[in-house]
N, C-alpha and C positions, 0 to 999 in steps of 0.2 A: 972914317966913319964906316962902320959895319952895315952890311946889305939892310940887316932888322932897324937899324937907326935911321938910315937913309928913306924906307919905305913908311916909320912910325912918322917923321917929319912931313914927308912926303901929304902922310892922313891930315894930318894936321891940319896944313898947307892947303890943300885940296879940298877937305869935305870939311873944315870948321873946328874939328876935335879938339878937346885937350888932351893933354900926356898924360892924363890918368884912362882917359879912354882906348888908349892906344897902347897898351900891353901887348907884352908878347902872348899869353894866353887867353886874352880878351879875346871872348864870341864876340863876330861881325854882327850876329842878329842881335846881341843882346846892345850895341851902340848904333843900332838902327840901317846898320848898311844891308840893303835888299840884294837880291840878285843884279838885277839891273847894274844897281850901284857897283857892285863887285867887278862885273863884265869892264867895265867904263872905268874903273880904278886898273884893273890889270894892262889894259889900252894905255893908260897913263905909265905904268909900270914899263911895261916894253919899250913903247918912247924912254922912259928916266937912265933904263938899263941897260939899253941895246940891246934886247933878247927877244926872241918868237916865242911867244908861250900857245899859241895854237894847238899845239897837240898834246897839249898839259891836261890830262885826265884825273888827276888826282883833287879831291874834295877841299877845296878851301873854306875854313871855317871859323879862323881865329888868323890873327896880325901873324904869329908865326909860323902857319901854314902859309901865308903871303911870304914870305921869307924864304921858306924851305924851298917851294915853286922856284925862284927868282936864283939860288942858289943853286940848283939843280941845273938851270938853263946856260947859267954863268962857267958852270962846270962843263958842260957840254959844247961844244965849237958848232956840231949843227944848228944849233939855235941861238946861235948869235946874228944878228940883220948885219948884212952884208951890206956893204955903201954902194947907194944909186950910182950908176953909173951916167956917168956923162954925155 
């Protein structure tokens, strides 16, 4: 399952959506996810992915901009969470 399938389920899953709502180019404003909402989806996102997105500055504004984020992070070894240690 590809990063954009895992996080389209994920909507689903989480805030109620159908798959028609969860497009890869679907605006979040226009299926009603608020800022808030987004913060609290990405929190979810790190937990699903094992990734830090903290210092992820780039504009999220559509399901594939959630993608791109999470794929960027995955790519990169500093933002991967490192296991609690014992």
């Amino acid at each position: 399952m590809s990063t954009l399938e895992k996080i389209q389920q994920l909507m689903r899953e989480r805030l109620g959506l159908s798959e028609e709502q969860v497009q890869p180019g679907q605006s979040l404003e226009a299926i009603g996810i608020d800022s808030l909402a987004v913060v609290e989806l990405m929190f979810d996102l790190e937990d699903e992915f094992g990734v830090r997105l903290t210092d992820e500055r780039t504009p999220v504004t559509s399901v594939q901009d959630i993608a791109a984020v999470i794929d960027r992070a995955l790519a990169n070894p500093e933002q991967l969470k490192q296991p609690a240690s014992a």
